[in-house]
C-alpha positions as a printed NumPy array, in Angstrom:
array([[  71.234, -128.59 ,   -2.309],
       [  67.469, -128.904,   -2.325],
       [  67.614, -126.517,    0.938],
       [  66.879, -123.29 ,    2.65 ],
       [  69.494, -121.559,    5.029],
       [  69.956, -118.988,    7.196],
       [  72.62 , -117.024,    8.9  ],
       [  72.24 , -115.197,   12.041],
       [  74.722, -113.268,   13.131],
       [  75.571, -110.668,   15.896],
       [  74.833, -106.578,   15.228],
       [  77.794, -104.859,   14.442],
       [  79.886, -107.257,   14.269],
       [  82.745, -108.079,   11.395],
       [  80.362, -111.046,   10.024],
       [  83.468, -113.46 ,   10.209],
       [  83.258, -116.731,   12.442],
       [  82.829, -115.111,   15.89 ],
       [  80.224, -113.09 ,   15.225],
       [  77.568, -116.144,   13.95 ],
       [  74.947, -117.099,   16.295],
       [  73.146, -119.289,   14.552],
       [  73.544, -121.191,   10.638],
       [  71.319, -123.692,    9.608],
       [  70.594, -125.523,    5.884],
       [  74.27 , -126.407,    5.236],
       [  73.554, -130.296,    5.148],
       [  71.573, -131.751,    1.824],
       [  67.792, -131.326,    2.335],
       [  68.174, -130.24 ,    6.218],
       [  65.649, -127.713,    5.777],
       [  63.402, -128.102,    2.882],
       [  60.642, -126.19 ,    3.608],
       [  60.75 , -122.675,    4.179],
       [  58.849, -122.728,    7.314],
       [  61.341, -124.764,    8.811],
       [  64.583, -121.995,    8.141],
       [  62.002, -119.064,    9.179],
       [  61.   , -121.074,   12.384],
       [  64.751, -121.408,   13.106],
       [  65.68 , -117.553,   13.242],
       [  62.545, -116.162,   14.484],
       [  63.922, -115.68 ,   18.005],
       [  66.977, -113.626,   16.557],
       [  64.916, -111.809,   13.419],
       [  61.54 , -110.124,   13.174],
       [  60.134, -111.915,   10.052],
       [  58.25 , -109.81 ,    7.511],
       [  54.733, -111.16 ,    6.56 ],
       [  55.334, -112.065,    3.249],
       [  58.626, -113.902,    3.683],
       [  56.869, -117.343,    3.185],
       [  55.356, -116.526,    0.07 ],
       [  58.581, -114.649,   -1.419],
       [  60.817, -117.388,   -0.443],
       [  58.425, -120.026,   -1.638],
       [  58.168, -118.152,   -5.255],
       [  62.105, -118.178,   -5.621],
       [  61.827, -122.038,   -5.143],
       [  59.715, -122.894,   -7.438],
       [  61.469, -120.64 ,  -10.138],
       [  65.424, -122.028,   -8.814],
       [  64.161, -125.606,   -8.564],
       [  66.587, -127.299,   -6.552],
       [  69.121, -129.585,   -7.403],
       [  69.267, -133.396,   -7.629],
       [  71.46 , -134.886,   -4.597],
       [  74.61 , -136.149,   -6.484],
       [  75.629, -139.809,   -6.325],
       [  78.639, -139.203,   -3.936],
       [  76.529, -137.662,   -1.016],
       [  74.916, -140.819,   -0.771]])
């Protein structure tokens, strides 16, 4: 999907519908860098300091997919 996401959701809770605060990267290329997904949970998370890099090194050995015809 040629995207990162994220799912925040609230402590404790059952992880079904109710308890999600915040989930981003579900639309084709909404968040393509991985700055952009870490800058939208950073007031819910504390972000370790080598996030960036770790999640940068799983895209370039993933790749990302092509967007298919019918999301045009």
């Amino acid at each position: 999907m040629a995207t990162f996401f994220a799912v925040v959701s609230r402590p404790g809770g059952d992880d079904d519908e109710d308890d999600i605060i915040l989930w981003v990267g579900t639309d084709y290329a909404e968040l393509p860098e991985v700055r952009a997904a870490i800058e939208a949970v950073r007031p819910y998370a504390a972000i370790p300091d080598d996030l960036v890099s770790l999640l940068e090194s799983d895209r370039l050995n993933e790749g990302a997919r092509p967007r298919p015809v019918w999301l045009t």
